[in-house]
N, C-alpha and C positions, 0 to 999 in steps of 0.2 A: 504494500500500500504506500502510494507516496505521503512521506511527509509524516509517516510513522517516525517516534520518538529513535526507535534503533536505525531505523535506515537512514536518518536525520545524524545522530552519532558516528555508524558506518562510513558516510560520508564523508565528515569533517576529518575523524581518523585518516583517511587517504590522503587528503588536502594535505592536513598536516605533516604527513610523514613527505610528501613530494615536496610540500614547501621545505621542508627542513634539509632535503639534498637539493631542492635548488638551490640555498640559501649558503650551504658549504661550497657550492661549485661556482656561483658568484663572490663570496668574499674570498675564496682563495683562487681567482682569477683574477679579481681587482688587486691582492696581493701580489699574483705574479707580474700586473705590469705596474706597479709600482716598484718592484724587485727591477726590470726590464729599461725602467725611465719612459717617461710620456712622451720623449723626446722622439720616439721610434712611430706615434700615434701622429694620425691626420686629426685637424680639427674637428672634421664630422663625425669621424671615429668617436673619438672624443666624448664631442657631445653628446650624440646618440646613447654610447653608452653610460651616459651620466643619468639620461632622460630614463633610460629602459630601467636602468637601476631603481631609481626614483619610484617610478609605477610598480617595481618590481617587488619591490618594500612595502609599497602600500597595499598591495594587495595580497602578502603575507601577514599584514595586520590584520586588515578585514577577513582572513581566514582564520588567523587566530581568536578574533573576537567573534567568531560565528555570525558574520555577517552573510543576510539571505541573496547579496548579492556577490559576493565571493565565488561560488562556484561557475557561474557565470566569466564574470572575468579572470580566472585561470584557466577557462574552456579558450579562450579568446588569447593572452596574452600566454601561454605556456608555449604553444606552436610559431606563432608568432616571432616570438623571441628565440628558440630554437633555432628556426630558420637563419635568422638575422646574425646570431652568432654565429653560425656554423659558416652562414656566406662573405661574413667576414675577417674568419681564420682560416678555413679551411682550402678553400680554394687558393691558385697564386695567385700573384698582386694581379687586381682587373682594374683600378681607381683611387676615385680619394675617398673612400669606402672599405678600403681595405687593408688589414692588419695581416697577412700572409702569412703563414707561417711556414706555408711549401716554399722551397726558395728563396729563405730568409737568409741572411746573413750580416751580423754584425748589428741582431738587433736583440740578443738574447736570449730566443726561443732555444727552449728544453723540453723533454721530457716530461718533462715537470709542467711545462707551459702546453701542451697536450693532453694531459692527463688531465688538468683543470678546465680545460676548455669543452673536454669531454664530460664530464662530471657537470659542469652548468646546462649541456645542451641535454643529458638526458633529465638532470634534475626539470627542466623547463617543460620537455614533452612528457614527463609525470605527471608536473602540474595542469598542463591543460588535459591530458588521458583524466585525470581525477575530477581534476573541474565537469566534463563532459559526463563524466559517470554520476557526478554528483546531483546534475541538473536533472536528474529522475527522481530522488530521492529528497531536494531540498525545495522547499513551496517559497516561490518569491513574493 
């Protein structure tokens, strides 16, 4: 039954655990490039990831605080953001969009600096698998 008491807790359980490996694999991705220096970042880079951050926090508050619109936008910004990370590490340099990691040189990319980039982009398509799974279960 939607919006059952358990399915309503089920719910938020999921949210929360995918918020909380998002939440490891952006501040130890904002670690690595501050490890890395900004100096290596485009301004839109940059920015962007300052913006996504930003939303990306707020909308681990509101899952925290069981907010009925929380699952919704983790449905929405989890994929989102995945993507957006992944297009601008993953591939090689295409723009000023882009933090390359294929191809990099002399900009401090590690092991280390994949492993976390990895860890944010599944933590992200957690959050929105969760969000989605959630909007069955949570009455807005």
């Amino acid at each position: 039954m939607r919006g059952s008491a358990l399915h309503v807790d089920r719910a938020y359980k999921w949210l929360t655990v995918s918020a909380a490996i998002y939440v490891a694999g952006l501040v130890l991705h904002t670690a690595d490039h501050i490890r890395r220096g900004t100096h290596v970042l485009t301004g839109p880079v940059l920015g962007l990831g300052f913006v996504s951050t930003v939303i990306g926090l707020v909308i681990v508050g509101l899952i925290l605080v069981r907010h009925p619109r929380a699952p919704r936008l983790a449905a929405v910004f989890g994929p989102v953001t995945a993507i957006g990370v992944a297009a601008v590490h993953v591939p090689p340099r295409w723009g000023v969009l882009s933090d390359a990691f294929i191809g990099s040189t002399g900009t401090g990319v590690t092991a280390f600096s994949w492993a976390v980039v990895f860890l944010e982009i599944v933590g992200a398509l957690a959050l929105g698998i969760s969000g989605w799974a959630a909007l069955r279960a949570v009455p807005e």
